[in-house]
C-alpha positions as CSV (number, residue, x, y, z in Angstrom):
1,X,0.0,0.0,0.0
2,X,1.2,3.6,-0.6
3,X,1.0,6.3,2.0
4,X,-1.8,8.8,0.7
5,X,-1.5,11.3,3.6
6,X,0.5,13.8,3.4
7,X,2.3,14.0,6.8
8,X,3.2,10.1,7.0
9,X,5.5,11.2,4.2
10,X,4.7,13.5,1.4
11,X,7.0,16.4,0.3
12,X,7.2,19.4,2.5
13,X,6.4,21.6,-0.3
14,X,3.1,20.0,-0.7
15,X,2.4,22.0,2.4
16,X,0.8,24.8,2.7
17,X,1.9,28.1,4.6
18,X,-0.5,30.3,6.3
19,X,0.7,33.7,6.2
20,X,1.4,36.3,9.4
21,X,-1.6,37.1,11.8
22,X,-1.0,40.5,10.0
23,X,-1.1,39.8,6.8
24,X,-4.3,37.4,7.0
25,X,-6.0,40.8,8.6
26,X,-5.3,42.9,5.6
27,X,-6.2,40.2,3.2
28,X,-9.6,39.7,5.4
29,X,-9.9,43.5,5.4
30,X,-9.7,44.0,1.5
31,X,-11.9,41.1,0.5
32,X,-14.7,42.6,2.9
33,X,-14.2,45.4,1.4
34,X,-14.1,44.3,-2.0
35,X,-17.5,42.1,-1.2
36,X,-19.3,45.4,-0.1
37,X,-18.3,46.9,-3.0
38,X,-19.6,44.6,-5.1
39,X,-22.7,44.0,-3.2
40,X,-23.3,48.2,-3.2
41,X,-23.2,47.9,-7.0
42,X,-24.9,44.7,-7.5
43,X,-27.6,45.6,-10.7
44,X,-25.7,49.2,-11.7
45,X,-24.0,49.5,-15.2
46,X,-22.7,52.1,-14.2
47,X,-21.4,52.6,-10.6
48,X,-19.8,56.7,-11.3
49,X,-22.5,58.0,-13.1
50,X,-24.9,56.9,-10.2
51,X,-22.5,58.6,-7.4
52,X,-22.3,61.4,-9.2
53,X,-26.2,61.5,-9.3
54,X,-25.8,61.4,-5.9
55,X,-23.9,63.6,-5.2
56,X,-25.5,66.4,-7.0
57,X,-28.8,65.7,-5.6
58,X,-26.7,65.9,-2.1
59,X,-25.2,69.1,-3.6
60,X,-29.0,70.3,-4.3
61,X,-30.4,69.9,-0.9
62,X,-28.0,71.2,0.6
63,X,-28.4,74.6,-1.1
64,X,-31.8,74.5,-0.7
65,X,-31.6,74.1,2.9
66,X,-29.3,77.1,3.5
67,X,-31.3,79.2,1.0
68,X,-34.2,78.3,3.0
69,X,-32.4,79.5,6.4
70,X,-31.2,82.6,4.7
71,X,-34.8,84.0,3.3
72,X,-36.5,82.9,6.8
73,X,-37.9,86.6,7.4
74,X,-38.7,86.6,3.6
75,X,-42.2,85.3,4.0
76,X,-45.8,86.9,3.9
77,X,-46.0,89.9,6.4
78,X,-49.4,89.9,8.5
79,X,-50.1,93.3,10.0
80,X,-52.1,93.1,13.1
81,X,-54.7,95.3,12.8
């Protein structure tokens, strides 16, 4: 019979190295990262146009907000009377 696992006597370079606690972290990190990424843009041809969308319509409210805090006293006038 022939040995078929591979610590009863196969090569050492048949095994494989796990790398530093540090590097497995950053490895872990950039696949999450690289999951939510594509998760976020699951069904979107177009990923920049849609964050640029965004970030106009962002760009929008937020100058109709501060207009909108600027022309407070700009209303109607009601005289008491």
């Amino acid at each position: 019979m022939g040995m078929c696992l591979p610590c009863l006597g196969g090569a050492p370079e048949d095994v494989v190295q796990t790398p530093d606690p540090e590097m497995r972290r950053k490895q872990l990190a950039e696949a999450a990262e690289k999951r939510q990424k594509e998760v976020t843009n699951r069904g979107i041809k177009n990923p920049e146009a849609v964050e640029r969308k965004k970030k106009k319509l962002e760009e929008m409210e937020k100058q109709a907000l501060t207009s909108s805090k600027s022309g407070e006293g700009g209303g109607l006038k009601w005289q008491v009377g």
